[in-house]
C-alpha positions, -999 to 999 in steps of 0.1 A, spaced: 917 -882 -236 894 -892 -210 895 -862 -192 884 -841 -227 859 -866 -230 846 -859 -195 840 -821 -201 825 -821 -237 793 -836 -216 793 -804 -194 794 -782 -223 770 -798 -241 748 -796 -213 754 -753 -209 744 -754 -242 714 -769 -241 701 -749 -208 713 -717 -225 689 -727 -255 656 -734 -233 665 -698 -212 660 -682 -246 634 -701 -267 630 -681 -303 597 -665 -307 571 -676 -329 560 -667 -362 529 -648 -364 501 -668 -384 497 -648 -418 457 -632 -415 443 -608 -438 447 -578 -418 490 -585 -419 491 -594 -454 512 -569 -472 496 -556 -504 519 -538 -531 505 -516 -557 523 -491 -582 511 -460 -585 518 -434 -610 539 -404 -596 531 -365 -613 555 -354 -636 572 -389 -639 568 -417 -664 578 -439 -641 554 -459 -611 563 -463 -575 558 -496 -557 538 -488 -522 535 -518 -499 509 -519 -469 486 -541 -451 453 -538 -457 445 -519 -430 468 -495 -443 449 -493 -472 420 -491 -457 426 -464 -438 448 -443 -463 413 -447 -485 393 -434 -457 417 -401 -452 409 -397 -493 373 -399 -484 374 -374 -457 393 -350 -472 376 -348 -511 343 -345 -482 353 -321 -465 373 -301 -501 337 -307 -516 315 -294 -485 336 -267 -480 330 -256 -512 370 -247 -518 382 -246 -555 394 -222 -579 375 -188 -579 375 -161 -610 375 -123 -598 346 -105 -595 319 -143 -588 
């Protein structure tokens, strides 16, 4: 018994400098710009909405590719043109 006693010391002592070699990584603190935001949207043809999750910045971004593009559809002049105008 002694001798099992003796060696549950050792192993408890591998375990613990195994633990320190490999600390767990940290949370990141929750901010605004990694806050996911979910919003349903309404897909064509369907009755049904779709849940999109992003971060802000996502957002923010996918709203300044909208922007761009109805810009550049609107400069551009582009649309739907009868024969003969």
């Amino acid at each position: 018994m002694q001798a099992q006693a003796a060696s549950e010391p050792e192993q408890e002592t591998e375990v613990t400098q195994i633990e320190e070699a490999a600390p767990e990584p940290e949370a990141e603190p929750a901010t605004e710009e990694n806050t996911v935001i979910c919003r349903r949207t309404q897909l064509i043809g369907s009755k049904f909405t779709k849940r999109i999750c992003g971060t802000q910045a996502e957002w923010d971004e996918l709203a300044r590719k909208g922007r761009v593009s109805t810009a550049e559809f609107q400069a551009k002049g582009a649309g739907i043109r009868q024969a003969g105008n």
